[in-house]
N, C-alpha and C positions, 0 to 999 in steps of 0.2 A: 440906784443900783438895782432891785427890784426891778425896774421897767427894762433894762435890759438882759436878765435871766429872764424876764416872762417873755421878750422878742425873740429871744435868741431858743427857747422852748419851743415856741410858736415856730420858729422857721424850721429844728427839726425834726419838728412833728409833720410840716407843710413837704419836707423833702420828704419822709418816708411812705406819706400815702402816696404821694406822688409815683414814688420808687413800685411800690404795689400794686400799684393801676396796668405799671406795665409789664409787668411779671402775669398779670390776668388778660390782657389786649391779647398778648403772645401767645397764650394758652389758648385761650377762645379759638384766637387765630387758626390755630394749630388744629383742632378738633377738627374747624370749619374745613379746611382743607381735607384732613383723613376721609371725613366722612362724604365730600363731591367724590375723591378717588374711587371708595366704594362704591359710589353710585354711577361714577365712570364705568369701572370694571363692568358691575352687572347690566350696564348698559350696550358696551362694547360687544357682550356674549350673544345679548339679544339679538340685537342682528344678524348674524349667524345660524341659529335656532330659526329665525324667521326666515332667508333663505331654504334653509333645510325643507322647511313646509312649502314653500312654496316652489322649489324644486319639483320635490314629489308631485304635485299637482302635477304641472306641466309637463313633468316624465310620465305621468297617465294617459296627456293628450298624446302626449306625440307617441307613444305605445299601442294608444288607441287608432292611430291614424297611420300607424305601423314606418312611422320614420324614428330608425332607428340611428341614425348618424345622430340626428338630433339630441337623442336621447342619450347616444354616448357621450355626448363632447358636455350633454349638461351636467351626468352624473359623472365626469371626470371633475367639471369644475367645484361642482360638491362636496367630492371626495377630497380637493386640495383644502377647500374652506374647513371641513369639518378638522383634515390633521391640522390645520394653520391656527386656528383659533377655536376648537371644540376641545379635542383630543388633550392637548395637553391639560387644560383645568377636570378633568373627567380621570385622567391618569394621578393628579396628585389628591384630588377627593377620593376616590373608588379604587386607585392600585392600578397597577400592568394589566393584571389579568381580566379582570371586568371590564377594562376598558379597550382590550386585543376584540375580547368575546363582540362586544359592538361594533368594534372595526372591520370582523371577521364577516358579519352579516352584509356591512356595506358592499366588502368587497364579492361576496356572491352576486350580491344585484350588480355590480358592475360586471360582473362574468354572464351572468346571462343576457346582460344587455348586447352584450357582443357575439354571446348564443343564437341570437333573436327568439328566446323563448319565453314566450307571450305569457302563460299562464305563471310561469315560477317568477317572472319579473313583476308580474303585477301580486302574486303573496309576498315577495323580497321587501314591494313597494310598503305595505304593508306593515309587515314588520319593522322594519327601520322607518317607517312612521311611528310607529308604537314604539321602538325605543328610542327615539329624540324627545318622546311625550316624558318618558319614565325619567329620562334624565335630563330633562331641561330643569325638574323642582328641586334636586340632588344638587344642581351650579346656582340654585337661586336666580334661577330666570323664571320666570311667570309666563304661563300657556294658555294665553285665553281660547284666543279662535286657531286652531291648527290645521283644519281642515279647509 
């Protein structure tokens, strides 16, 4: 009688770590996933950010070489990317209004670029290099080389 109370001990005991293991698999699991998301996200931003700079760049050459079609049609593509995938994470960190104020700059470089005026395009340029810098560490994106 004894050998079967100690089996039958033995096998509830055998079912509940078992039961346990998978209650922790699942959990694990679970983390493991939240935490690629995040690293998805701040990934996804990145790119973004890195056009941004490397826009500018190339809006200097072709300013410098006074093609300005060029330069429109790249700071239009800019400005679509920045509302598609900047703006909206900048608008739920920082508010409307901080994040209008940095919009408000792009959209002057985009006015002058249609100006063709040379000197305020290239302080615009400028500037809105310098606020992608300020606000890429604010989204947790990382700004090594932007220039």
């Amino acid at each position: 009688m004894s050998k079967k109370i100690l089996i039958g001990i033995m096998g509830t005991l055998l079912i509940l770590s078992v039961a346990g293991c998978d209650d922790t698999l699942t959990n694990n699991e679970l983390t493991t996933q939240s935490d690629y998301k995040m690293t998805h996200a701040k990934r996804s931003l990145s790119t973004p950010f890195h056009d941004m700079f490397y826009g500018f760049r190339m809006m200097d050459k072709f300013i410098a070489h006074e093609d300005y079609a060029s330069a429109k049609i790249l700071s239009r593509n800019l400005d679509d990317e920045f509302h598609d995938a900047i703006l909206p994470s900048l608008i739920a960190k920082k508010g409307k209004t901080f994040a209008g104020g940095i919009d408000a700059k792009y959209d002057q470089l985009t006015e002058a670029i249609s100006q063709k005026n040379k000197p305020q395009i290239r302080k615009l340029i400028v500037e809105n290099r310098n606020n992608i810098k300020t606000i890429a560490p604010m989204l947790g994106v990382s700004v090594i080389s932007s220039e």
